[in-house]
PDB file of the backbone (N, CA, C, O) and the ligand in Angstrom, with CONECT records:
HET     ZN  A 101       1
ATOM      1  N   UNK A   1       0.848  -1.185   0.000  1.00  0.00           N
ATOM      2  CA  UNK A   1       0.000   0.000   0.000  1.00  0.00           C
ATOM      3  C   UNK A   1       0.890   1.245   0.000  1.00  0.00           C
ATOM      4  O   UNK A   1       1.819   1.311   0.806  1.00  0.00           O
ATOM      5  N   UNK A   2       0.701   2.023  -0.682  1.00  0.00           N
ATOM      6  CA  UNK A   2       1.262   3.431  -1.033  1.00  0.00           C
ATOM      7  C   UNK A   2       0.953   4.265   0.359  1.00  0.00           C
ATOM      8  O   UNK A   2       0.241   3.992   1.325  1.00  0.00           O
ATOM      9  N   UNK A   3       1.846   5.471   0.030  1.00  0.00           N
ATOM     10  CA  UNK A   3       1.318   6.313   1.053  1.00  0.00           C
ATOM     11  C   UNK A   3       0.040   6.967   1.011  1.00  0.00           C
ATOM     12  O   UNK A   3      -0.379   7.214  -0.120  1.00  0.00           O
ATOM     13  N   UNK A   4      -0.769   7.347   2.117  1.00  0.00           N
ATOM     14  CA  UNK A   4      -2.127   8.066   1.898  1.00  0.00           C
ATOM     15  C   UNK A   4      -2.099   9.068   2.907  1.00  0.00           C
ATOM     16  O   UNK A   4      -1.534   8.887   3.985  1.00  0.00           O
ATOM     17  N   UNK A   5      -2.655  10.062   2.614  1.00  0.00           N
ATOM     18  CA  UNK A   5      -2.701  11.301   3.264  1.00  0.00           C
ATOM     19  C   UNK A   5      -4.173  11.992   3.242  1.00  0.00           C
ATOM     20  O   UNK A   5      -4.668  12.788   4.040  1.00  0.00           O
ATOM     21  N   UNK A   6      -4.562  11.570   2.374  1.00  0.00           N
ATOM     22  CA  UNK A   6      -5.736  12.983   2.273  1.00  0.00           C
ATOM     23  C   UNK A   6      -7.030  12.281   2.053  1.00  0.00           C
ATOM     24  O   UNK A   6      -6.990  11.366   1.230  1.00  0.00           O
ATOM     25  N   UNK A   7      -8.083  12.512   2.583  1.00  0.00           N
ATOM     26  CA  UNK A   7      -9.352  12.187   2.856  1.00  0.00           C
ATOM     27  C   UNK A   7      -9.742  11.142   1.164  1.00  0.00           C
ATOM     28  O   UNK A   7      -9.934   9.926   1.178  1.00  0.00           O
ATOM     29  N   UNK A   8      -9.761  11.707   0.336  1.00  0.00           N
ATOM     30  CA  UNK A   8      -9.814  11.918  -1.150  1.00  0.00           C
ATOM     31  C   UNK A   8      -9.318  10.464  -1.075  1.00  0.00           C
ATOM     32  O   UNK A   8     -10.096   9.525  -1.243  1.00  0.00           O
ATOM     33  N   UNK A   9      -7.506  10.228  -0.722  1.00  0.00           N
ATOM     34  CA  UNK A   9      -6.499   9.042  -0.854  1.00  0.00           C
ATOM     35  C   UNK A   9      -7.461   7.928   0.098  1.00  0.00           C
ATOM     36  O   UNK A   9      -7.680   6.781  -0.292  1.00  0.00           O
ATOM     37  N   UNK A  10      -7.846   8.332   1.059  1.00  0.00           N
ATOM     38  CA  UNK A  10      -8.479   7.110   1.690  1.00  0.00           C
ATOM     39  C   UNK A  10     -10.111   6.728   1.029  1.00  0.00           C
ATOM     40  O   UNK A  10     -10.390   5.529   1.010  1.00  0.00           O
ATOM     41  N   UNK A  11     -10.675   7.255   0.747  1.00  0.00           N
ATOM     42  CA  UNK A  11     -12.236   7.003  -0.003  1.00  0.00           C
ATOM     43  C   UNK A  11     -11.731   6.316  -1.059  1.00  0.00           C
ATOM     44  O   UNK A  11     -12.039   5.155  -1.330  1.00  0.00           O
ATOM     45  N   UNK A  12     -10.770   7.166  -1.818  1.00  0.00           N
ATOM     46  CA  UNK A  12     -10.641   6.575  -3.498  1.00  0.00           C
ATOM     47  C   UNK A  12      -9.811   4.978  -2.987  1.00  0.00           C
ATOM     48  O   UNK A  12      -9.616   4.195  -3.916  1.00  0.00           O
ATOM     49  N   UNK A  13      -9.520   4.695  -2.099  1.00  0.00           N
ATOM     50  CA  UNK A  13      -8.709   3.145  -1.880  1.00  0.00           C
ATOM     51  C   UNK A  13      -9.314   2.655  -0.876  1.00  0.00           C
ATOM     52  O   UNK A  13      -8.628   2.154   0.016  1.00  0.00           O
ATOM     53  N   UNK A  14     -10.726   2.673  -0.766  1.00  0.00           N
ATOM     54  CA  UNK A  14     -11.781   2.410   0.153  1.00  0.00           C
ATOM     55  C   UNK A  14     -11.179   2.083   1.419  1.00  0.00           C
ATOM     56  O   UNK A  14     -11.706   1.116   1.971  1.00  0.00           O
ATOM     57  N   UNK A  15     -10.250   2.604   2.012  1.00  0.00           N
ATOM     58  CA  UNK A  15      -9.711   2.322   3.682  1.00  0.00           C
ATOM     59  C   UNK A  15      -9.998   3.206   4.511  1.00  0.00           C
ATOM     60  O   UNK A  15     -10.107   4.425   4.375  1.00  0.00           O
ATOM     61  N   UNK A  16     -10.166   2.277   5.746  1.00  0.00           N
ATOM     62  CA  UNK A  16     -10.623   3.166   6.734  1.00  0.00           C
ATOM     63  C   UNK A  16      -9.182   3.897   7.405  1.00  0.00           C
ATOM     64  O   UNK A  16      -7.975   3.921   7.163  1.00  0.00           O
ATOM     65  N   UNK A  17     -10.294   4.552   8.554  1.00  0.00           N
ATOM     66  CA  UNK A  17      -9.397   5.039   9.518  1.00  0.00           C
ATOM     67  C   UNK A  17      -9.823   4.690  11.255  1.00  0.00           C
ATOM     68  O   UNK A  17     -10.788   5.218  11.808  1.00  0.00           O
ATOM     69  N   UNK A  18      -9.206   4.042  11.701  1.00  0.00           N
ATOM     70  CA  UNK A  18      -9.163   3.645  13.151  1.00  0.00           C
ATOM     71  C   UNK A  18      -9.152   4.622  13.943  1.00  0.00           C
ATOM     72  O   UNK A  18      -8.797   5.678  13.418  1.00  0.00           O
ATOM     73  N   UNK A  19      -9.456   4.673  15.212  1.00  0.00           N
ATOM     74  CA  UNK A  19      -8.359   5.668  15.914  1.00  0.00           C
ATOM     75  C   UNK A  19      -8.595   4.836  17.662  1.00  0.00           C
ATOM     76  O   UNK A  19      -9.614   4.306  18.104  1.00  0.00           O
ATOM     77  N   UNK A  20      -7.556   4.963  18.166  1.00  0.00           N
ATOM     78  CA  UNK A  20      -7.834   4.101  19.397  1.00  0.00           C
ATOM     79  C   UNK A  20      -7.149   5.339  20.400  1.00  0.00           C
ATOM     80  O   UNK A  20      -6.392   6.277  20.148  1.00  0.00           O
ATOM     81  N   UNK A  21      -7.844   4.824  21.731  1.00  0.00           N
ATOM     82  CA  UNK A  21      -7.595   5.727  22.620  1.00  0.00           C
ATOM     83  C   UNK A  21      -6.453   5.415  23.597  1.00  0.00           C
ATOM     84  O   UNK A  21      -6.540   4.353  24.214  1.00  0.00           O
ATOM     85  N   UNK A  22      -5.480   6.143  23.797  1.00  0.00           N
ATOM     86  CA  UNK A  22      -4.254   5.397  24.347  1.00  0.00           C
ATOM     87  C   UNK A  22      -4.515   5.354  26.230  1.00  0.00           C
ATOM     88  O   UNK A  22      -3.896   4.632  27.012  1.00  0.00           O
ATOM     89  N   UNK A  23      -5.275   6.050  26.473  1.00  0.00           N
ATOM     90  CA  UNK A  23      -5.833   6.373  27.814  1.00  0.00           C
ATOM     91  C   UNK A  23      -6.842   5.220  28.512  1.00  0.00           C
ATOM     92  O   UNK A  23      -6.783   4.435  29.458  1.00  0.00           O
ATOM     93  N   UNK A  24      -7.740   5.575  27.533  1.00  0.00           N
ATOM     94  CA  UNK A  24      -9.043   3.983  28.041  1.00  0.00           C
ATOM     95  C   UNK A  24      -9.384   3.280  27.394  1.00  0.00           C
ATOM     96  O   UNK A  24     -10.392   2.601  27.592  1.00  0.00           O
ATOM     97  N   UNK A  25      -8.320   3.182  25.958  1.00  0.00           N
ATOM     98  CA  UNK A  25      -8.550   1.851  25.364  1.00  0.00           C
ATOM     99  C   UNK A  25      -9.768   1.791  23.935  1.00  0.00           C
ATOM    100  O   UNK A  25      -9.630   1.206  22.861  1.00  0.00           O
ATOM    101  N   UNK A  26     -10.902   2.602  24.415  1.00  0.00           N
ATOM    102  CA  UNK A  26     -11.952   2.905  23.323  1.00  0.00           C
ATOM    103  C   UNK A  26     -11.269   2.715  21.877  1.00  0.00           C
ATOM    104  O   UNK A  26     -10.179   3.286  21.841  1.00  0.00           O
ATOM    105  N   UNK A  27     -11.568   2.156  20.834  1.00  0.00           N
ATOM    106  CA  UNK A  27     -11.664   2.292  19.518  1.00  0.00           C
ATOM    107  C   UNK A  27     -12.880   2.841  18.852  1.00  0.00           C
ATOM    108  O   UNK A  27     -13.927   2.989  19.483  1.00  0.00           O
ATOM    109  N   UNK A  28     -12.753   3.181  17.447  1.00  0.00           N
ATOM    110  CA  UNK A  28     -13.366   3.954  16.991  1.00  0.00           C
ATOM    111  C   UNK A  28     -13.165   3.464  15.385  1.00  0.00           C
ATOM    112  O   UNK A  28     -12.024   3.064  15.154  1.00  0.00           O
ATOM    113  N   UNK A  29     -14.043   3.437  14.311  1.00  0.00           N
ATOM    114  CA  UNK A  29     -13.652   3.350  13.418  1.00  0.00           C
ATOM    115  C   UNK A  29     -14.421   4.810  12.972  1.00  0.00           C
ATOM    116  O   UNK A  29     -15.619   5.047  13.125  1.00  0.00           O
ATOM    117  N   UNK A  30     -13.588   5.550  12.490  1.00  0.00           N
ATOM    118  CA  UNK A  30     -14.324   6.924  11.334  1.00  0.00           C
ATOM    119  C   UNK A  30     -14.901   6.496  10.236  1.00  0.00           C
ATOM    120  O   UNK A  30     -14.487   5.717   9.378  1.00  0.00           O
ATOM    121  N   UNK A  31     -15.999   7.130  10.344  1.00  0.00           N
ATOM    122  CA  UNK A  31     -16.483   7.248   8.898  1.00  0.00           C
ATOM    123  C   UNK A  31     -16.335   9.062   8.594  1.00  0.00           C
ATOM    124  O   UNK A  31     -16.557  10.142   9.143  1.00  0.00           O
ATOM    125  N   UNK A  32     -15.700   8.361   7.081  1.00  0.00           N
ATOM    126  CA  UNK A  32     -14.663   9.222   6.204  1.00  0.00           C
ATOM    127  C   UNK A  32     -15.342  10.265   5.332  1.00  0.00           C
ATOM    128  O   UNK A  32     -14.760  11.296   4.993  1.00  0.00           O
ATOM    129  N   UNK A  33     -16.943   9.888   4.874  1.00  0.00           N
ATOM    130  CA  UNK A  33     -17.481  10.462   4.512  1.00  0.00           C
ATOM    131  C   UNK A  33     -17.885  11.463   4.898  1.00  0.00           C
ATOM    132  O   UNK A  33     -17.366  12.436   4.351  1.00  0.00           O
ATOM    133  N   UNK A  34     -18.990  11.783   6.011  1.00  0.00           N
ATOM    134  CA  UNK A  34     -18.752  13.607   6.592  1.00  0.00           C
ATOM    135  C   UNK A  34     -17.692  14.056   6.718  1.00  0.00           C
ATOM    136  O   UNK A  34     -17.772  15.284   6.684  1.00  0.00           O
ATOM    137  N   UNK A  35     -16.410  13.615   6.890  1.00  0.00           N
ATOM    138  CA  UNK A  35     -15.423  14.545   7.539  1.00  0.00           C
ATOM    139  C   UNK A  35     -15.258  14.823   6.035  1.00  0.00           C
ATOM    140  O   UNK A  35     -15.286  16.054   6.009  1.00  0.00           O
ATOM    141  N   UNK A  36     -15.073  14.324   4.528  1.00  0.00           N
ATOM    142  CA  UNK A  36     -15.026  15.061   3.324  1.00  0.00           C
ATOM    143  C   UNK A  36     -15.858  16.027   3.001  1.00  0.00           C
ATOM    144  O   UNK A  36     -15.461  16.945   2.283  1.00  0.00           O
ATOM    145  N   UNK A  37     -17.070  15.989   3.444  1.00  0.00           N
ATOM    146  CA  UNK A  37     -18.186  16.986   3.234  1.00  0.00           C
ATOM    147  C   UNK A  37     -17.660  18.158   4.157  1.00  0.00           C
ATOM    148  O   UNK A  37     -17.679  19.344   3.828  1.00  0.00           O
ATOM    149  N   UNK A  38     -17.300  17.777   5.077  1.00  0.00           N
ATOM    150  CA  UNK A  38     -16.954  18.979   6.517  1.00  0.00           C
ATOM    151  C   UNK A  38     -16.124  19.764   5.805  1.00  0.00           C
ATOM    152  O   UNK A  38     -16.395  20.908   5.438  1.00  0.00           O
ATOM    153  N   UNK A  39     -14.737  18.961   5.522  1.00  0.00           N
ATOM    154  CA  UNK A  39     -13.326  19.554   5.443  1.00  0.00           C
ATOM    155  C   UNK A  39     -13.075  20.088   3.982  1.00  0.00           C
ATOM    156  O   UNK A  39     -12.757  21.227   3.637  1.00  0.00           O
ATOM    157  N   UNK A  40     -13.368  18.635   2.986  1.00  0.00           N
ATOM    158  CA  UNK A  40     -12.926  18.647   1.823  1.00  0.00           C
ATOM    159  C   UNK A  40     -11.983  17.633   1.919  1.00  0.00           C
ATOM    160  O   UNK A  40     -11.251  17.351   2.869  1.00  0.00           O
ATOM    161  N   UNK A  41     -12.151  16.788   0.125  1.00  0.00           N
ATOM    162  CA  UNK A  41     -12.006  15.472   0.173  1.00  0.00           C
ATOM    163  C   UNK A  41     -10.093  15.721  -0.583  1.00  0.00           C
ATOM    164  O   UNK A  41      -9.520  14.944  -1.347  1.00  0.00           O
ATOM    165  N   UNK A  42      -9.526  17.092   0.014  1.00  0.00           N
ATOM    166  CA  UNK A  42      -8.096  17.314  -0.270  1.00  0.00           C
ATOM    167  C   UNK A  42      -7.616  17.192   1.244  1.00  0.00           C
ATOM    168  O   UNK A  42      -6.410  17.005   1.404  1.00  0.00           O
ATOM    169  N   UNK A  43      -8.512  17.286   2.491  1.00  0.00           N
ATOM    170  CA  UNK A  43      -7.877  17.397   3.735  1.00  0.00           C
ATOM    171  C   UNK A  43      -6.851  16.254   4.097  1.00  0.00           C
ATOM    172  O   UNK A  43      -6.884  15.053   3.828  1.00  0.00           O
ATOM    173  N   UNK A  44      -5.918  17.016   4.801  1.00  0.00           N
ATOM    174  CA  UNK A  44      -4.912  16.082   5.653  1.00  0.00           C
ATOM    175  C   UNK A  44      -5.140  15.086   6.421  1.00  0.00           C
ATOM    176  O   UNK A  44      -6.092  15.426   7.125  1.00  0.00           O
ATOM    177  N   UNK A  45      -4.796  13.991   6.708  1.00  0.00           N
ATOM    178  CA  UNK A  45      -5.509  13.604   8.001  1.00  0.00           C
ATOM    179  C   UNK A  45      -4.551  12.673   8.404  1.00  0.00           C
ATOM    180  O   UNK A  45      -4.803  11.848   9.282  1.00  0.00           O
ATOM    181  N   UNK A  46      -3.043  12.761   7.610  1.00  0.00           N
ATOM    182  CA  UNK A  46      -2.413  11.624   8.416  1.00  0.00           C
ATOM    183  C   UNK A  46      -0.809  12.786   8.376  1.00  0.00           C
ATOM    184  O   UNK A  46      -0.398  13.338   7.355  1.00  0.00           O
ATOM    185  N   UNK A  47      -0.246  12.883   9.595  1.00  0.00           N
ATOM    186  CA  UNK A  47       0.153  13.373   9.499  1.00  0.00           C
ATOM    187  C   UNK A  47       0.928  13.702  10.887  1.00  0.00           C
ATOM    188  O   UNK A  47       0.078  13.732  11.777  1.00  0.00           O
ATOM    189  N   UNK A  48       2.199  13.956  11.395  1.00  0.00           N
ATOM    190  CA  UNK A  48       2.789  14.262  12.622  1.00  0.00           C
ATOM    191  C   UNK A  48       1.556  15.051  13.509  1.00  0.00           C
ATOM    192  O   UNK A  48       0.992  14.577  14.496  1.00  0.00           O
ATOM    193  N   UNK A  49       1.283  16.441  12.861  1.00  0.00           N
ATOM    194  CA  UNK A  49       0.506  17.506  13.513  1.00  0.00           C
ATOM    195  C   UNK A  49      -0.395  18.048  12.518  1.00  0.00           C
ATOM    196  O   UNK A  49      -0.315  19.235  12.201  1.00  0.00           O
ATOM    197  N   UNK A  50      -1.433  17.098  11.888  1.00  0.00           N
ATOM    198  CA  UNK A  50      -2.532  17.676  11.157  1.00  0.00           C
ATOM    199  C   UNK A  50      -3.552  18.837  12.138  1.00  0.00           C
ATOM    200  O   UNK A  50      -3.624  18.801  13.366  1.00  0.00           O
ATOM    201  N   UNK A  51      -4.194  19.710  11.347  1.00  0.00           N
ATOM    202  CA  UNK A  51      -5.282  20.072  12.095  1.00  0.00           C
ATOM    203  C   UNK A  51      -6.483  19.085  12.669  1.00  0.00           C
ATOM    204  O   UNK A  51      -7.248  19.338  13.599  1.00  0.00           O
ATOM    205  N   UNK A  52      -6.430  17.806  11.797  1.00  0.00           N
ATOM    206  CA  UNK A  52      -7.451  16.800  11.604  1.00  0.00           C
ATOM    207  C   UNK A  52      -7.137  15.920  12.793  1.00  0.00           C
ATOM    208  O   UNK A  52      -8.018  15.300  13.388  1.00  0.00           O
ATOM    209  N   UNK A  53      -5.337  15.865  13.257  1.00  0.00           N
ATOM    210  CA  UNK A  53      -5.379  15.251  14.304  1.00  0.00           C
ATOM    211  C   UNK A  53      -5.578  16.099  15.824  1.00  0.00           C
ATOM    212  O   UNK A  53      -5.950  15.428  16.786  1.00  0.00           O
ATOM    213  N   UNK A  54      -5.348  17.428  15.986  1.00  0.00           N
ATOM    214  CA  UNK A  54      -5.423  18.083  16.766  1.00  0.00           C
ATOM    215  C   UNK A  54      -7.486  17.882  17.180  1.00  0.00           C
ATOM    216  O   UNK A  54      -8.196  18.021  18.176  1.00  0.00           O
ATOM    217  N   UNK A  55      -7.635  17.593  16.084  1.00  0.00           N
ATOM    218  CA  UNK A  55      -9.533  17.828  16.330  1.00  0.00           C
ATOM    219  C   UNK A  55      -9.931  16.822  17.161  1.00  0.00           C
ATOM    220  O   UNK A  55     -10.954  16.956  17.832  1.00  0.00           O
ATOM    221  N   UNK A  56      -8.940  15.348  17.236  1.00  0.00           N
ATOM    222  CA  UNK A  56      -9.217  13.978  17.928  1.00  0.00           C
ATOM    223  C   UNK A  56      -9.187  14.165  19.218  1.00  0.00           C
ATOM    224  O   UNK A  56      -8.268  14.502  19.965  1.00  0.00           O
ATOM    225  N   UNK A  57     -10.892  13.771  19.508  1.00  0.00           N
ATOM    226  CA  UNK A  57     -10.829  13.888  21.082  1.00  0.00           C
ATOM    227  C   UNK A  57     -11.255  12.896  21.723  1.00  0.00           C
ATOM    228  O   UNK A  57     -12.453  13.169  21.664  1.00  0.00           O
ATOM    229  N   UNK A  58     -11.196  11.711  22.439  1.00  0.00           N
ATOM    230  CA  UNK A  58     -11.146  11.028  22.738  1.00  0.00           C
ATOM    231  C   UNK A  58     -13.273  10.827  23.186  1.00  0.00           C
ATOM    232  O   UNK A  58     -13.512  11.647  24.073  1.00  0.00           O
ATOM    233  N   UNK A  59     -14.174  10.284  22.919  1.00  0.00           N
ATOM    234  CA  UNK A  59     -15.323  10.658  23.101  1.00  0.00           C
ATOM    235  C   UNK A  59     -15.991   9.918  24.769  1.00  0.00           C
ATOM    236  O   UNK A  59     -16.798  10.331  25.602  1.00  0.00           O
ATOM    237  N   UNK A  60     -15.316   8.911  24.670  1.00  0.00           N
ATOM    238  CA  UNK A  60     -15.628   8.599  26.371  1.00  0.00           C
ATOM    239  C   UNK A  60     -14.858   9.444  27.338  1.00  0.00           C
ATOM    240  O   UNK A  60     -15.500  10.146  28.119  1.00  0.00           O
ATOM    241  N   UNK A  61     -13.146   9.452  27.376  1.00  0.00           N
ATOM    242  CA  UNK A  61     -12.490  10.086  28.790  1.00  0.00           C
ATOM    243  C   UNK A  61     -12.186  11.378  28.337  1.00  0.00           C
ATOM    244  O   UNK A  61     -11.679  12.192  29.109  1.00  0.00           O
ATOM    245  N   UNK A  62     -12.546  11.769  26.682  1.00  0.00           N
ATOM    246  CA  UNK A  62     -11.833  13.004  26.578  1.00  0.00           C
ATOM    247  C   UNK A  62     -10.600  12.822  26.163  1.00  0.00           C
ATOM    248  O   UNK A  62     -10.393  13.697  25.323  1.00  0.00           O
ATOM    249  N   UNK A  63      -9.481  12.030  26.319  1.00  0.00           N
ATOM    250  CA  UNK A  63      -8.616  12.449  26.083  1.00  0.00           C
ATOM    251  C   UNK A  63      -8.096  12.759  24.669  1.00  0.00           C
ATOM    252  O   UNK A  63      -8.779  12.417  23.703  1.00  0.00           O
ATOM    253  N   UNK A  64      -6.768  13.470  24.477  1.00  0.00           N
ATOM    254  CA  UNK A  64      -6.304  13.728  22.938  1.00  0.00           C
ATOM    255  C   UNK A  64      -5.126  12.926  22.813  1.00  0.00           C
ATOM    256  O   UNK A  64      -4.267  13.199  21.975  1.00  0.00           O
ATOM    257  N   UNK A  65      -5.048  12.132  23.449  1.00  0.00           N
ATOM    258  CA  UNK A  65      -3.808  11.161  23.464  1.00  0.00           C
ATOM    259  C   UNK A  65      -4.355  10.241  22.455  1.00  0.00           C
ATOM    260  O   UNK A  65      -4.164   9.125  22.938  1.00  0.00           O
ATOM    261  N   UNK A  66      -5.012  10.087  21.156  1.00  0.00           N
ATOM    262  CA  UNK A  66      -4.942   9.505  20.021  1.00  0.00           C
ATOM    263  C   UNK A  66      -4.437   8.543  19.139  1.00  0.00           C
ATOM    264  O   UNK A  66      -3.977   9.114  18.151  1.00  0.00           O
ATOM    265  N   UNK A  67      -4.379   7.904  19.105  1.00  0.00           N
ATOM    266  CA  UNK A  67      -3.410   6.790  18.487  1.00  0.00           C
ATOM    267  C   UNK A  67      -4.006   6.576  16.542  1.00  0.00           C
ATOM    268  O   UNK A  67      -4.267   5.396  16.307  1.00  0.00           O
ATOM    269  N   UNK A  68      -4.154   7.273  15.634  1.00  0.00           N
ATOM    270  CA  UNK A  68      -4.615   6.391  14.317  1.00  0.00           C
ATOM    271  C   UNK A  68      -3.904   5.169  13.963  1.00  0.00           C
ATOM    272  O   UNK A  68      -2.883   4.627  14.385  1.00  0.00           O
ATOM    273  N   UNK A  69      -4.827   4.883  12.987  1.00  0.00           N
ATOM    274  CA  UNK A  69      -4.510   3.472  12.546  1.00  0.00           C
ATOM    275  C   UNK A  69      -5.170   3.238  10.971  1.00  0.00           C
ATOM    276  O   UNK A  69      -6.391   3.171  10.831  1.00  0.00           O
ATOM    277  N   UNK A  70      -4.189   3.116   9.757  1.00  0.00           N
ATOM    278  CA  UNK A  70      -5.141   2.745   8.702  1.00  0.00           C
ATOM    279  C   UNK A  70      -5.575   1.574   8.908  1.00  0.00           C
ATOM    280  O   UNK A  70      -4.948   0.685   9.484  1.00  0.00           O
ATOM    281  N   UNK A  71      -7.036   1.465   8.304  1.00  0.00           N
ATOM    282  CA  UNK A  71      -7.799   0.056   7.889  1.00  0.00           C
ATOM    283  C   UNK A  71      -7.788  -0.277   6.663  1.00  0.00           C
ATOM    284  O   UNK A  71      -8.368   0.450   5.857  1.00  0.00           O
ATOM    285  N   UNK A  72      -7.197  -1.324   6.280  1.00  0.00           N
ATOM    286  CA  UNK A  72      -6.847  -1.779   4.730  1.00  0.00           C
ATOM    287  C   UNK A  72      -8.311  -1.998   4.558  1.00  0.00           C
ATOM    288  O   UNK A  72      -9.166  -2.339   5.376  1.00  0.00           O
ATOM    289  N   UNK A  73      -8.399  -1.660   3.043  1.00  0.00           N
ATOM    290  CA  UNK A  73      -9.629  -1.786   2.012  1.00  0.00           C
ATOM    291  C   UNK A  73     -10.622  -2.831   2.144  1.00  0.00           C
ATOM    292  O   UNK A  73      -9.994  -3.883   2.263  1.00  0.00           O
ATOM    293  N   UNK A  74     -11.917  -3.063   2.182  1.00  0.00           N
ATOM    294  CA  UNK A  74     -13.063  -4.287   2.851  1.00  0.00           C
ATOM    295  C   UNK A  74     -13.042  -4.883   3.573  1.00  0.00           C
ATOM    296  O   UNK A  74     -13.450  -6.045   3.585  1.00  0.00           O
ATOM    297  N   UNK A  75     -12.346  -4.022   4.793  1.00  0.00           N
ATOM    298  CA  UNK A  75     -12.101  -4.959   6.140  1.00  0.00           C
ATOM    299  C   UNK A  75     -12.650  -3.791   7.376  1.00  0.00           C
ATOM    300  O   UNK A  75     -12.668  -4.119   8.562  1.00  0.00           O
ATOM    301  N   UNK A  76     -13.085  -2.400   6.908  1.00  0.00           N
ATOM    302  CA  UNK A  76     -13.655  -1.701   7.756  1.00  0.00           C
ATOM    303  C   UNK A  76     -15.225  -1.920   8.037  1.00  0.00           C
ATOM    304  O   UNK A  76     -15.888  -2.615   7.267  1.00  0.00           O
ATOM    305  N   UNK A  77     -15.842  -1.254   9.255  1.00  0.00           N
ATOM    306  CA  UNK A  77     -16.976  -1.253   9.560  1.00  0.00           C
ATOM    307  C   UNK A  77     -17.701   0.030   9.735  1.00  0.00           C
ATOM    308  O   UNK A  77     -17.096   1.098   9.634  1.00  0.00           O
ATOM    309  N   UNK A  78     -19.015  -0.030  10.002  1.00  0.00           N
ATOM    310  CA  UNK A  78     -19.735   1.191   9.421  1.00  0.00           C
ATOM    311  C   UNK A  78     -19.856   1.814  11.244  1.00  0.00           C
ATOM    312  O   UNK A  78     -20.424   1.183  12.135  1.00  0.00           O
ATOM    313  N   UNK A  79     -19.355   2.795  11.373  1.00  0.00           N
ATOM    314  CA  UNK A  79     -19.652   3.265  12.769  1.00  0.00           C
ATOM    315  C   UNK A  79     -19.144   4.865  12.201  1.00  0.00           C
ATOM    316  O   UNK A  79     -18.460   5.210  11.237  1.00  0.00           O
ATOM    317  N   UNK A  80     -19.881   5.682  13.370  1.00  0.00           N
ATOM    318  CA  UNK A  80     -20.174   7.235  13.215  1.00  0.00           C
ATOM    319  C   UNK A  80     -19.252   7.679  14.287  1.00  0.00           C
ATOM    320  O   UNK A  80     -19.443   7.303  15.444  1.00  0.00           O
ATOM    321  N   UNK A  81     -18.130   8.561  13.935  1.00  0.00           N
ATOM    322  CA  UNK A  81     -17.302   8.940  14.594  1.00  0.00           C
ATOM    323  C   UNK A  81     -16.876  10.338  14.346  1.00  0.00           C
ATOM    324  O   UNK A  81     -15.665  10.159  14.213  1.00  0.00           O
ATOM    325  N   UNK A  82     -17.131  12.062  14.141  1.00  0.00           N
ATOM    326  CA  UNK A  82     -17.026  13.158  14.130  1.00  0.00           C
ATOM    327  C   UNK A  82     -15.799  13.989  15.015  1.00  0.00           C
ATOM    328  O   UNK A  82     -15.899  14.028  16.241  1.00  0.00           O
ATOM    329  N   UNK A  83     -14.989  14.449  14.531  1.00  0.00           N
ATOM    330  CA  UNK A  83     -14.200  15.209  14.807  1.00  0.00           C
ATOM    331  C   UNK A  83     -14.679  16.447  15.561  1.00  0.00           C
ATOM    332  O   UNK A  83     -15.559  16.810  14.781  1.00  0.00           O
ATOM    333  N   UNK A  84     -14.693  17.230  16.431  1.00  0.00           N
ATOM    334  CA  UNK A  84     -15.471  18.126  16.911  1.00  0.00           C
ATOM    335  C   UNK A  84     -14.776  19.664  16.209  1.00  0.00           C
ATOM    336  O   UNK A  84     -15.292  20.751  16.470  1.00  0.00           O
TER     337      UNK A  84
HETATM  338 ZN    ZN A 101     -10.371   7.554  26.022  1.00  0.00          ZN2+
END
């Protein structure tokens, strides 16, 4: 798998995006679709210090201690996860 960066790179190679919580453990799978409508399907989202990662907030403890994770192509699941 190539590198992917941008909202656009993950839809067009149907992979998800994970994100797990390094604090209490929670996972999360994003769905990729609003955040393209939100942001735009050129946004960053993988990245040392994206704005996209600064937005990750942990939705049970809060925290921003974040962990992503790509999900290779027909192996993700459908769950609702929003960036605030
Ligand atoms: Zn947490």
């Amino acid at each position: 798998m190539g590198r992917i960066a941008t909202i656009a790179e993950f839809l067009d190679a149907d992979s998800g995006l994970g994100v797990h919580c390094n604090d209490c453990g929670r996972y999360v799978e994003l769905d990729l679709e609003p955040v393209a409508e939100k942001f735009g399907r050129d946004y960053l989202i993988v990245g040392v210090d994206t704005p996209f990662r600064r937005s990750l907030r942990c939705s049970a403890c809060g925290s921003r201690n974040m962990q992503m994770t790509v999900i290779a192509p027909g192996t993700r699941m459908k769950s609702r996860f929003l960036p605030r």
